[in-house]
C-alpha positions in Angstrom: 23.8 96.7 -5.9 22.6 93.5 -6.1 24.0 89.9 -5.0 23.7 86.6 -7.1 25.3 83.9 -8.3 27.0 83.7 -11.8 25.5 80.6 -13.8 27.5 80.6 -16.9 30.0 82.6 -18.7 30.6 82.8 -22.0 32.6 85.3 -24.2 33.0 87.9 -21.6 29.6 87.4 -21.0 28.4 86.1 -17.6 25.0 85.0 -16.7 24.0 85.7 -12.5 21.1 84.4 -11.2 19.4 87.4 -8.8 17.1 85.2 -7.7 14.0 85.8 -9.5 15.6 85.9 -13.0 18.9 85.8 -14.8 21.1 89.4 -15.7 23.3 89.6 -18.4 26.6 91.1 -17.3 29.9 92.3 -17.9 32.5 92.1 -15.6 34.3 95.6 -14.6 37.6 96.4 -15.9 39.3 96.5 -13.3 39.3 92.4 -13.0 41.2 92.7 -15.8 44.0 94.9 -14.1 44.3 93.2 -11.2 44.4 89.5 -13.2 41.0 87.8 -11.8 38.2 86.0 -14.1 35.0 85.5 -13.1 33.8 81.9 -12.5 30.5 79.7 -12.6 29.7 80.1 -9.0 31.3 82.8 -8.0 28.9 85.1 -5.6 29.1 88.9 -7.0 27.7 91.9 -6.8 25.9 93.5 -9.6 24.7 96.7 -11.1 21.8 97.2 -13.3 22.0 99.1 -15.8 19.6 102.4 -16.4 19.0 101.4 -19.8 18.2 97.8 -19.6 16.9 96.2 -16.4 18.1 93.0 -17.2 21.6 93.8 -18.1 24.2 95.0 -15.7 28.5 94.7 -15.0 29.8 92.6 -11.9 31.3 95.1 -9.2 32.4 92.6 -6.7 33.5 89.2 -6.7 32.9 87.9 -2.7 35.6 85.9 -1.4 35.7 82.0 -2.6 35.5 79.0 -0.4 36.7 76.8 -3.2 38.1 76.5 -6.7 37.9 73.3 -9.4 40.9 74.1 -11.6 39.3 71.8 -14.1 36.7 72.7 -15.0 37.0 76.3 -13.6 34.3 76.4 -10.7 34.1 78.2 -7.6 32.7 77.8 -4.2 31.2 74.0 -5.0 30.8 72.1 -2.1 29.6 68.9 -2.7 30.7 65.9 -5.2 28.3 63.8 -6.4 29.8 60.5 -7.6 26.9 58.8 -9.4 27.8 54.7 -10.4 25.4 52.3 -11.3 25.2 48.9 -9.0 25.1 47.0 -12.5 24.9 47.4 -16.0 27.2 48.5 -16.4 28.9 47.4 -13.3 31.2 49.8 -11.3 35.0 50.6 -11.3 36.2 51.0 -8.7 38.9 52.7 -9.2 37.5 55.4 -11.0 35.3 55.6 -7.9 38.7 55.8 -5.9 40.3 58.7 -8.0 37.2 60.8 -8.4 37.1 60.7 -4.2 40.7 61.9 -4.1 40.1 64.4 -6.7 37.3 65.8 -4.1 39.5 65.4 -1.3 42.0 67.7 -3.3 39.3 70.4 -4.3 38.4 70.5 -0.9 34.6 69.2 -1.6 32.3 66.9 0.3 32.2 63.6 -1.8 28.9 61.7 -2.2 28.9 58.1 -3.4 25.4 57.6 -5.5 25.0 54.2 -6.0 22.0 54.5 -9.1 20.1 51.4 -10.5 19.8 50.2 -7.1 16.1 48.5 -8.1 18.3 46.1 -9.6 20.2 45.1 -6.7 19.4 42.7 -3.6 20.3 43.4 0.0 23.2 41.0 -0.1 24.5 43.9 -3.5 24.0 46.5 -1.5 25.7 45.4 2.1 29.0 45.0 -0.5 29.2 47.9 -2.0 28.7 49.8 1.8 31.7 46.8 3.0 34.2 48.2 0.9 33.7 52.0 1.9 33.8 50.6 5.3 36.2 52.9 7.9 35.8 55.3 5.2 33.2 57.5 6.3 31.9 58.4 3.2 28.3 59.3 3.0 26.7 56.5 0.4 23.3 56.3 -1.2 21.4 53.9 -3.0 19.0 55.4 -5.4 16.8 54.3 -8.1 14.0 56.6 -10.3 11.5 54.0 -9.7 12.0 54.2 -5.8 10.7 57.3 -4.3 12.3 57.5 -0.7 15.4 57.1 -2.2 15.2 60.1 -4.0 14.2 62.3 -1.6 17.4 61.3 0.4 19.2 62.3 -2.5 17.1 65.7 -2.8 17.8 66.4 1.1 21.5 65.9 0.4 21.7 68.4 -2.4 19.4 71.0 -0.8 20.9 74.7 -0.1 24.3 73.4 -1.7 26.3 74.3 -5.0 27.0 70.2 -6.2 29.1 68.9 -9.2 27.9 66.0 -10.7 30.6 63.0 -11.8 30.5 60.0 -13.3 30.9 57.7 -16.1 27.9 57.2 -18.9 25.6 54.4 -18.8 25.3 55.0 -15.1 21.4 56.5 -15.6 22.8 60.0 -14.6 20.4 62.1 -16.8 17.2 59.9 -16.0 18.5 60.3 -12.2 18.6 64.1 -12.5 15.2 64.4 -14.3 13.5 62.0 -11.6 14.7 64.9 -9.2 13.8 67.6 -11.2 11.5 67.4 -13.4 11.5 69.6 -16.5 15.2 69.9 -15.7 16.3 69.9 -19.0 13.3 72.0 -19.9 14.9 74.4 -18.0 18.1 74.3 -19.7 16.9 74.5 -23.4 15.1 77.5 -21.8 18.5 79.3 -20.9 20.2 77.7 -23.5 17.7 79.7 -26.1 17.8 83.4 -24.0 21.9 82.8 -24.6 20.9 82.4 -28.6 23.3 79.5 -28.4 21.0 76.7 -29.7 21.2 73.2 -27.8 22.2 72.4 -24.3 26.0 71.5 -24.8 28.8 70.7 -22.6 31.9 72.8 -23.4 31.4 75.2 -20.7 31.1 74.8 -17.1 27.4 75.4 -16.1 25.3 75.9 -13.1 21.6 75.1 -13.0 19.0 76.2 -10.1 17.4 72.8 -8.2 13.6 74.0 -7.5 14.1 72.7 -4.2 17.0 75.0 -3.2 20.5 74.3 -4.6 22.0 74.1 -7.6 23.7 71.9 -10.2 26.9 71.8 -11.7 27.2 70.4 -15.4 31.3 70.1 -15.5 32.4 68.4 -18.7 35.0 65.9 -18.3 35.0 66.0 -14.7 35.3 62.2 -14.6 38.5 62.3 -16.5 40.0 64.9 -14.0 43.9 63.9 -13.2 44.5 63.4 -10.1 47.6 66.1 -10.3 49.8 67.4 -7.4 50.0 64.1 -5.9 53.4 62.1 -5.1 53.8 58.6 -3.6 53.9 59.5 -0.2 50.8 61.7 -0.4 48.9 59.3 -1.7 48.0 57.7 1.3 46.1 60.8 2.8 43.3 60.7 0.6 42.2 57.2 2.0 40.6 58.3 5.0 40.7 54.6 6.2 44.4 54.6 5.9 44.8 57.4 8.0 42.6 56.0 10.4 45.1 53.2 10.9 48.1 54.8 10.1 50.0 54.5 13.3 52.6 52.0 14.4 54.4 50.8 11.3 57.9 49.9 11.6 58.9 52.8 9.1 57.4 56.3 9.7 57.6 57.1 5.9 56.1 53.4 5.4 54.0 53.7 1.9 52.3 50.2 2.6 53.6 48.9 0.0 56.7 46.3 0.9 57.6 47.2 3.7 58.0 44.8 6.8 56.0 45.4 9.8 53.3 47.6 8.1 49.7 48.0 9.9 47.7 48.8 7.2 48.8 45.3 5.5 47.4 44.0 8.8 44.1 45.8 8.8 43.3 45.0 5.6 44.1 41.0 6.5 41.8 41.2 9.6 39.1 43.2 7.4 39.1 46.5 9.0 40.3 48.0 5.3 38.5 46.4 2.4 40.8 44.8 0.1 39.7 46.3 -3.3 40.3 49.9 -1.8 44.0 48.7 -0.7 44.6 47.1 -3.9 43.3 49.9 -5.9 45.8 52.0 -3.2 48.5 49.9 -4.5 47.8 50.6 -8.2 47.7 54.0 -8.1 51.0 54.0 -6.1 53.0 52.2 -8.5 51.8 54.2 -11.6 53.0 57.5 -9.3 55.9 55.7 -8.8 56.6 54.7 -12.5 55.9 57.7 -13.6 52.7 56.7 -15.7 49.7 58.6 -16.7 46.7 58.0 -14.3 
C-alpha cells in the first residue's frame, strides 16, 4: 500500500496526493460500519487498483493530530490570519476571534499583516504593540517586497496551513506572489475532477512547490467561536493568562470586579487596550446571550 494525503473529497470520491500525482479513490466499507468519513488532510493508506493505476480505495486512515469541525479538516497545523495594514484597514476583533478559534482547533496561529508597502515604521511598531505579551508570531508582508515573502514561505514550509481572512485584504495576489501558477494549478485539478471552475464549497488542499500545503476553507473567517462560556473566555488571551494571578476574586472575569490585575496591566501598558476592550466585548455578548 501506498501512503498520501487526501486533497479533496467529493461525492464519495476522494482525491490523495502520493506524491508524484493524484489517485482517485474510494474509501473501504468498512468506514462506513464503524461511522468514520474521510477528511481533506487526513494521511491514508491506499491501494491501487489492477485495472487502473491511478485509481484505488483508502485502507487506512492514520491517526489525526487535529480536526476543524467547520470546515471538516484534519491534521492542519497552522492558521494563517492574513489582514491588510490599510485599505481596507483591520478589525480587530475579527483578528481576536479568528485567534481563539485557532486556539480552540488546537492550531498555531499566524498574524499576516499584507499591504505592508503601504505602511511606515511608526504603522508597523503599532500593530506589533497591541499583540504585545501575546506571543504571537506576526509578519509584515507585501508582493512587492521580496524578503518578506520568503519569511512567509519559510513559515509555511513542510506544514498543512489554513488560510483566513476577510476580502480586500490582497489574499489571492499574496498567495500567487508565493506560488506562482498557483491557481494554474488548481484549474488544473479542478478540470481532471470534470468539475469546471475552481469553487469554494468544499474544503480543499493544494500542494506549495516549496513543501507544504494549502488549505482553501470556505467561510473559515465566519467560524463561531462555539463551546466557549464567560469564564473560558479569558484563556484564549495568552496575555491574560500571563497576568492572571493575584486578583481579589479567583473566578474574577476582569470585568467589574474590584481589585482586578489585569485592569492594572492594561493601565500600566503591559496588555494593550484594544485587545482588553475587544476582551470585554466578547464577554458581554457571551454573557447576553448574543450571536458572535
Amino acid at each position: 500500500m501506498i501512503e498520501g494525503i487526501i486533497t479533496r473529497g467529493v461525492g464519495g470520491n476522494y482525491y490523495v496526493d502520493i506524491g508524484d500525482k493524484i489517485i482517485e479513490c474510494r474509501a473501504r466499507g468498512l468506514f462506513r460500519l464503524k461511522n468514520i468519513k474521510p477528511l481533506v488532510g487526513d494521511r491514508v493508506l491506499v491501494r491501487i487498483t489492477e485495472e487502473d493505476e491511478d485509481a484505488g480505495y483508502i485502507e487506512e486512515i492514520k491517526e489525526r493530530t487535529s480536526e476543524i469541525k467547520r470546515p471538516n479538516v484534519a491534521n492542519a497545523q497552522q492558521l494563517i490570519i492574513i489582514f491588510s495594514i490599510k485599505n481596507p484597514e483591520p478589525s480587530f476583533l475579527l483578528l481576536d476571534k479568528l485567534l481563539i478559534a485557532a486556539s480552540l482547533n488546537k492550531l498555531k496561529p499566524v498574524i499576516c499583516i499584507n499591504k505592508s508597502d503601504l505602511a511606515d515604521e511608526k504603522e508597523r511598531e503599532n500593530i506589533l504593540d497591541i499583540f504585545k505579551n501575546t506571543g504571537y508570531k506576526i509578519i509584515f508582508t507585501s508582493k512587492y517586497e521580496p524578503d518578506s515573502l520568503l519569511e512567509l514561505k519559510e513559515i509555511l514550509k513542510d506544514k498543512v496551513n489554513v488560510f483566513s481572512g476577510p476580502s480586500g485584504v490582497g489574499k489571492s495576489s499574496l498567495m500567487n506572489a508565493i506560488e506562482p501558477g498557483f491557481h494554474l494549478e488548481t484549474g488544473e485539478i479542478s478540470e481532471k475532477l470534470k468539475r469546471g471552475k475552481h469553487t469554494t464549497r468544499h474544503a480543499e488542499i493544494f500542494k506549495l512547490s516549496f513543501g507544504g500545503y494549502a488549505v482553501d476553507t470556505p467561510g473559515f473567517s465566519s467560524f463561531e467561536l462555539e463551546g466557549i462560556d464567560e469564564y473560558s473566555l479569558k484563556n484564549h488571551y495568552p496575555e491574560i493568562v500571563k497576568y492572571d494571578e493575584g486578583c481579589r476574586f479567583l473566578d474574577c472575569l476582569h470585568y467589574k470586579e474590584p481589585g482586578c490585575q489585569i485592569k492594572k496591566a492594561v493601565d500600566e501598558g503591559l496588555i494593550s487596550r484594544i485587545r482588553y476592550n475587544n476582551y470585554i466585548r466578547l464577554l458581554e455578548q457571551i454573557k447576553s446571550n448574543k450571536p458572535y
